[in-house]
C-alpha positions as CSV (number, residue, x, y, z in Angstrom):
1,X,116.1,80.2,142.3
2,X,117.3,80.0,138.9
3,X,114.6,80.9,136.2
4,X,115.6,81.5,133.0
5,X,113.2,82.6,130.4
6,X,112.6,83.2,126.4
7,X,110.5,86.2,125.5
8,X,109.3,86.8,121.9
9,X,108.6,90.4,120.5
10,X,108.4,90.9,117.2
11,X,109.1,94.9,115.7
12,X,108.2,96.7,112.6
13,X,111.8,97.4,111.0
14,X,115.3,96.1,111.3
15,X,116.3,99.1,113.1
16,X,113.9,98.9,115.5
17,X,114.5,95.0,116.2
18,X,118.8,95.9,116.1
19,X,117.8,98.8,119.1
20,X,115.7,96.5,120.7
21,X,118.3,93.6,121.0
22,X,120.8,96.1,121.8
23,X,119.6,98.1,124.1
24,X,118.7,94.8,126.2
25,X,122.5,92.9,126.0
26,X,123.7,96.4,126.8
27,X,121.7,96.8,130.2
28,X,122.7,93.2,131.2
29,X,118.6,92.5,130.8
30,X,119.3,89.7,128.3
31,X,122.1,87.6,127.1
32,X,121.4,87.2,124.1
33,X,118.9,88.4,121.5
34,X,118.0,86.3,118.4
35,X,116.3,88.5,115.2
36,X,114.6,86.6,112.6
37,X,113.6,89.2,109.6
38,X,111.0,88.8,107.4
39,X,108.5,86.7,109.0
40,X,105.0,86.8,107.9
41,X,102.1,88.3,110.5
42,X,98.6,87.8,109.8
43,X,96.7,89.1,112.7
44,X,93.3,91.1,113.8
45,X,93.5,94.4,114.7
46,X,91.2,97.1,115.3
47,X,88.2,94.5,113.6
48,X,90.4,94.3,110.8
49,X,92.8,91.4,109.2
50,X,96.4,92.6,108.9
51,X,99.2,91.4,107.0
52,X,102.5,92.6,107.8
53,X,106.5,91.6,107.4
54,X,107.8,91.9,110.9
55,X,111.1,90.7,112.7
56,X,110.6,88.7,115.3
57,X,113.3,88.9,118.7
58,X,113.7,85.9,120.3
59,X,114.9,87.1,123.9
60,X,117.0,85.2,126.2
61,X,116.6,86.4,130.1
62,X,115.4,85.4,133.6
63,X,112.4,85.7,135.2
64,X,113.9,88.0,137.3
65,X,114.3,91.4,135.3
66,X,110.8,90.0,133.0
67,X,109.4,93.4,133.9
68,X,112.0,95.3,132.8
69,X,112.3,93.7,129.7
70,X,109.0,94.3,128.7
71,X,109.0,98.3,129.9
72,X,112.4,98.2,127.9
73,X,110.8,97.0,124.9
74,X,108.2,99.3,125.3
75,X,110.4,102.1,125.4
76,X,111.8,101.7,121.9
77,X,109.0,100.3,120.3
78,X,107.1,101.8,117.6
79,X,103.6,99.7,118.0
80,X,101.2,101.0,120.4
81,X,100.1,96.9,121.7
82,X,103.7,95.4,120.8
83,X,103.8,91.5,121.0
84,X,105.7,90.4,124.0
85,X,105.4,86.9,125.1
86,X,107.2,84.6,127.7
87,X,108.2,81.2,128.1
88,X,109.9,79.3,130.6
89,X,112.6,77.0,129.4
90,X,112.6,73.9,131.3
91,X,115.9,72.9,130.1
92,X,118.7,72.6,128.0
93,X,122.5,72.2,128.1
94,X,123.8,73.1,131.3
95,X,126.7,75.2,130.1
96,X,124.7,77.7,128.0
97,X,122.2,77.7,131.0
98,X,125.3,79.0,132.8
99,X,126.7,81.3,130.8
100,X,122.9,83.0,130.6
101,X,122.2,83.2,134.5
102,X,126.1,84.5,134.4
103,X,125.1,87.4,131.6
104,X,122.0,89.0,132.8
105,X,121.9,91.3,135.9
């Protein structure tokens, strides 16, 4: 069964979003990989509020390799708790649906 999925990570730095994206197109874990700089964060962290520019990685993948995605991201990632979220997509065009099940391993 086909299940493709989005996952959203956000990083600290350009670089580390580029390496990010990179590393998973290269490994065949995503097909594509979507950076948005300069997005506000306000969060809580460690009883504190943060505010912080980020980039956030919008990651297009299956179910399938989810894990590895995540340890991937892990791997390269500068924060100790990165932000790694995943949604299913329930649809979209058919052809681009294609072309992703066709680009990750």
């Amino acid at each position: 069964m086909k299940n493709p999925i989005v996952i959203l990570a956000t990083a600290s730095t350009k670089t580390e979003a580029d390496q990010i994206a990179t590393k998973l197109v290269q490994e065949k874990l995503a097909a594509c990989v979507n950076i948005i700089p300069n997005i506000k964060s306000i969060y809580r962290w460690k009883n504190k509020i943060s505010i912080d520019s980020e980039f956030l990685l919008i990651i297009k993948t299956m179910k399938s390799v989810e894990n590895k995605v995540i340890q991937c991201i892990k791997k390269h990632h500068t924060y100790d708790t990165p932000e790694i979220i995943s949604l299913p997509i329930t649809g979209g065009d058919k052809r681009y649906l294609d072309w992703l099940y066709d680009s990750v391993v």
